[in-house]
Legacy VTK file of the C-alpha trace (Angstrom):
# vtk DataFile Version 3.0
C-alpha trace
ASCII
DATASET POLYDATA
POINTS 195 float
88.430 105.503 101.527
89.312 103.655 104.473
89.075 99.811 105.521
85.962 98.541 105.148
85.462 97.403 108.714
86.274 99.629 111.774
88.917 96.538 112.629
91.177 97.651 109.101
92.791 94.487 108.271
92.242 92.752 111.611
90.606 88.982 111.020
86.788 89.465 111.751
84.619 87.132 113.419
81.219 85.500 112.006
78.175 83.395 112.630
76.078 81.098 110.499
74.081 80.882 113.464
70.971 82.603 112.157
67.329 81.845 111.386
67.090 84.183 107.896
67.727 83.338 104.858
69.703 86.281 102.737
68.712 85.087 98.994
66.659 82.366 97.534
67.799 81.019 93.794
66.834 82.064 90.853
66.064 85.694 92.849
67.786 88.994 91.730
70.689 87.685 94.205
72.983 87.924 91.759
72.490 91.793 90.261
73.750 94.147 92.936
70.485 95.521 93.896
69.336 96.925 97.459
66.857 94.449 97.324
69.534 91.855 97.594
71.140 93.574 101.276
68.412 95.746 102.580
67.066 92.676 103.978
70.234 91.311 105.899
70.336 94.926 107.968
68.670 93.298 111.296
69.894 90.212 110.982
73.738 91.645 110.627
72.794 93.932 113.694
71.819 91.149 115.760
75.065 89.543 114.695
77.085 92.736 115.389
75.443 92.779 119.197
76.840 89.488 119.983
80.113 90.436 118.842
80.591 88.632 115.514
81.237 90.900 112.083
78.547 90.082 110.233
76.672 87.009 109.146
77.902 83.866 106.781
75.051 83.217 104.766
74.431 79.275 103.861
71.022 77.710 102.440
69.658 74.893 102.082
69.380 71.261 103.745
72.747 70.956 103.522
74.172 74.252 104.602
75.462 75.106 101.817
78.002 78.362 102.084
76.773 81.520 99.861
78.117 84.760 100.849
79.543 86.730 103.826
77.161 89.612 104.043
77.755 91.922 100.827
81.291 89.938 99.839
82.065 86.525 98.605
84.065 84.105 100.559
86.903 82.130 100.555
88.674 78.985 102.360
91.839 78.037 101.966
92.646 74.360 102.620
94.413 70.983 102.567
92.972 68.407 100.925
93.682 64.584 101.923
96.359 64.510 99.808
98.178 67.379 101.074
97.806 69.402 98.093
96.206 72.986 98.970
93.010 74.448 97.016
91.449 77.856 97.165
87.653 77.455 97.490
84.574 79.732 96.506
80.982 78.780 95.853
80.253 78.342 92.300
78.137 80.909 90.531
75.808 78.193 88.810
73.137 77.874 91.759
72.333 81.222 91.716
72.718 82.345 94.795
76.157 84.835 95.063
76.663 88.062 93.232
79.538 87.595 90.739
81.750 89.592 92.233
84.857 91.843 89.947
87.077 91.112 93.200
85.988 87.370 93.428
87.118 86.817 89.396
89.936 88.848 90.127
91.357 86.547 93.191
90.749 83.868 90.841
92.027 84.847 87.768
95.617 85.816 89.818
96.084 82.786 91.724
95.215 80.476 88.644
97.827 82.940 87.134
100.151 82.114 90.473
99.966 78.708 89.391
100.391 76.975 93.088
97.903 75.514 94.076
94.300 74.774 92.731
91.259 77.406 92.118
88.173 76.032 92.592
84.627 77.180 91.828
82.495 74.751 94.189
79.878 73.960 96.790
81.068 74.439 100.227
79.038 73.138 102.551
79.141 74.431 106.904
79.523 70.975 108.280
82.267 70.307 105.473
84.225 73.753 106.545
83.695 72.151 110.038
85.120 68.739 109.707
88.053 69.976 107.587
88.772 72.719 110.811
88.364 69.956 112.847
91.400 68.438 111.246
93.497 71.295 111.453
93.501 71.369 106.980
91.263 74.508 107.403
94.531 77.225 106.521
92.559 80.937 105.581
89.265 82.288 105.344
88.681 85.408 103.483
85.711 87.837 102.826
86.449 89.782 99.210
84.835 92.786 97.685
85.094 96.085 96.005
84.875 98.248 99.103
87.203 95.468 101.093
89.253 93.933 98.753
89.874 91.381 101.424
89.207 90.879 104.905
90.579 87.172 106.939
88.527 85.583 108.745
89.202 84.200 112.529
86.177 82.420 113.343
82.608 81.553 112.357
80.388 80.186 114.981
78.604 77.294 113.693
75.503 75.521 116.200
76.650 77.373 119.069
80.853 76.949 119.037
83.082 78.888 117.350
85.523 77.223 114.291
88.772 79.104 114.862
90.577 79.438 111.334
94.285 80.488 111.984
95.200 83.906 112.034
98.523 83.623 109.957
96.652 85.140 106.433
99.870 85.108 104.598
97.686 83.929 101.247
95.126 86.687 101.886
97.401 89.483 102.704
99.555 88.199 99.265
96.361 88.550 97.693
95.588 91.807 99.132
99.104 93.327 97.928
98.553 91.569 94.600
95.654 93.423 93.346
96.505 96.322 95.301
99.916 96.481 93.430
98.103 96.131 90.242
95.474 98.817 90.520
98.474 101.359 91.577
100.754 100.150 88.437
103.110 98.754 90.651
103.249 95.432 88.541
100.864 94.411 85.744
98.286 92.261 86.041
97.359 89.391 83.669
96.399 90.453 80.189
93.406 92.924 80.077
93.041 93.868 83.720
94.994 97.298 82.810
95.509 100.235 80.319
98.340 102.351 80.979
97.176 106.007 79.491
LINES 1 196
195 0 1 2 3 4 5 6 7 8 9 10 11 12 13 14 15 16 17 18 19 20 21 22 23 24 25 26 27 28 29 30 31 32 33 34 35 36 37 38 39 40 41 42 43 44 45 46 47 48 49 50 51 52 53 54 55 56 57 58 59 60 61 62 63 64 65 66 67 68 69 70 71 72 73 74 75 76 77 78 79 80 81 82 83 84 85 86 87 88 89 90 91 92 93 94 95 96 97 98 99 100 101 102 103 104 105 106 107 108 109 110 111 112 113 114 115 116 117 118 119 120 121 122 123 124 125 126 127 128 129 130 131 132 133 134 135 136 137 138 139 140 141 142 143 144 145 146 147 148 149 150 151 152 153 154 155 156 157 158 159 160 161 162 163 164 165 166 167 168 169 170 171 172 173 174 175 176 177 178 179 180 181 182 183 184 185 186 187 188 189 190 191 192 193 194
């Protein structure tokens, strides 16, 4: 199988510029059922006609980030402090599919050790002060069919954040669990079974 977008590994562009709402709590959002995407088609069309990937889903007053079309999503930033945290919505609001490849890029950089792994709300105007800053560092789609895919911008109320291209976390993620599922290296405990 080939890259999941037509880009390969090229950083894709998004918009959370968009009247739908993908999921609502407490749905079947978070069993992979057709259900969950068939409804997204249009809206990700309309998205795809005005040149952006696909759509970053958020809900609620507050904008909170869910998923980016059929993956889950990742930022990579600098906190105040300087420290650096890897940051995915949290499965308790019911709203994401728990995703194998989202427990997998946690599991191995809480493994890594480096920075922290956190399971939180992320909220658009939150992503958009900390860009604003210059503390936003990656953005990354993950799923089965993509493993990963960077992100370059999301439009957000009509501008574009730009997230820096570099993706030297999400391409060491990439090679990571690549390596793994080939036997390059193992993986932590349980992920594989040599036969």
């Amino acid at each position: 199988m080939g890259p999941y977008y037509a880009s390969g590994f090229d950083p894709i562009r998004l918009t959370a510029d968009t009247p739908y709402v993908r999921a609502w709590p407490g749905g079947s959002v978070s069993s992979k059922v057709g259900g969950n995407y068939g409804p997204t088609m249009k809206p990700g069309a309309d998205a795809m006609a005005k040149g952006y990937s696909q759509i970053l889903w958020v809900f609620g007053e507050d904008e909170h980030i869910t998923e980016v079309g059929a993956m889950n999503v990742f930022f990579f930033i600098e906190k105040e402090d300087g420290k650096k945290e890897l940051v995915t919505p949290p499965l308790s609001r019911g709203d994401i599919l728990p995703g194998v490849t989202r427990q997998s890029i946690i599991e191995l950089c809480k493994e890594w050790g480096e920075f922290e792994v956190s399971e939180r709300g992320i909220t658009m105007p939150e992503v958009e002060e900390i860009a604003s800053k210059g503390r936003l560092l990656e953005a990354f789609g993950a799923g089965t069919a993509a493993v990963v895919t960077p992100i370059s911008h999301i439009q957000y109320k009509g501008e574009d954040i730009e997230i820096p291209a570099t993706g030297e976390l999400t391409m060491r993620i990439f090679h990571g669990i690549m390596d793994i599922q080939y036997g390059k290296v193992d993986g932590p405990e349980g992920w594989s079974v040599k036969i």
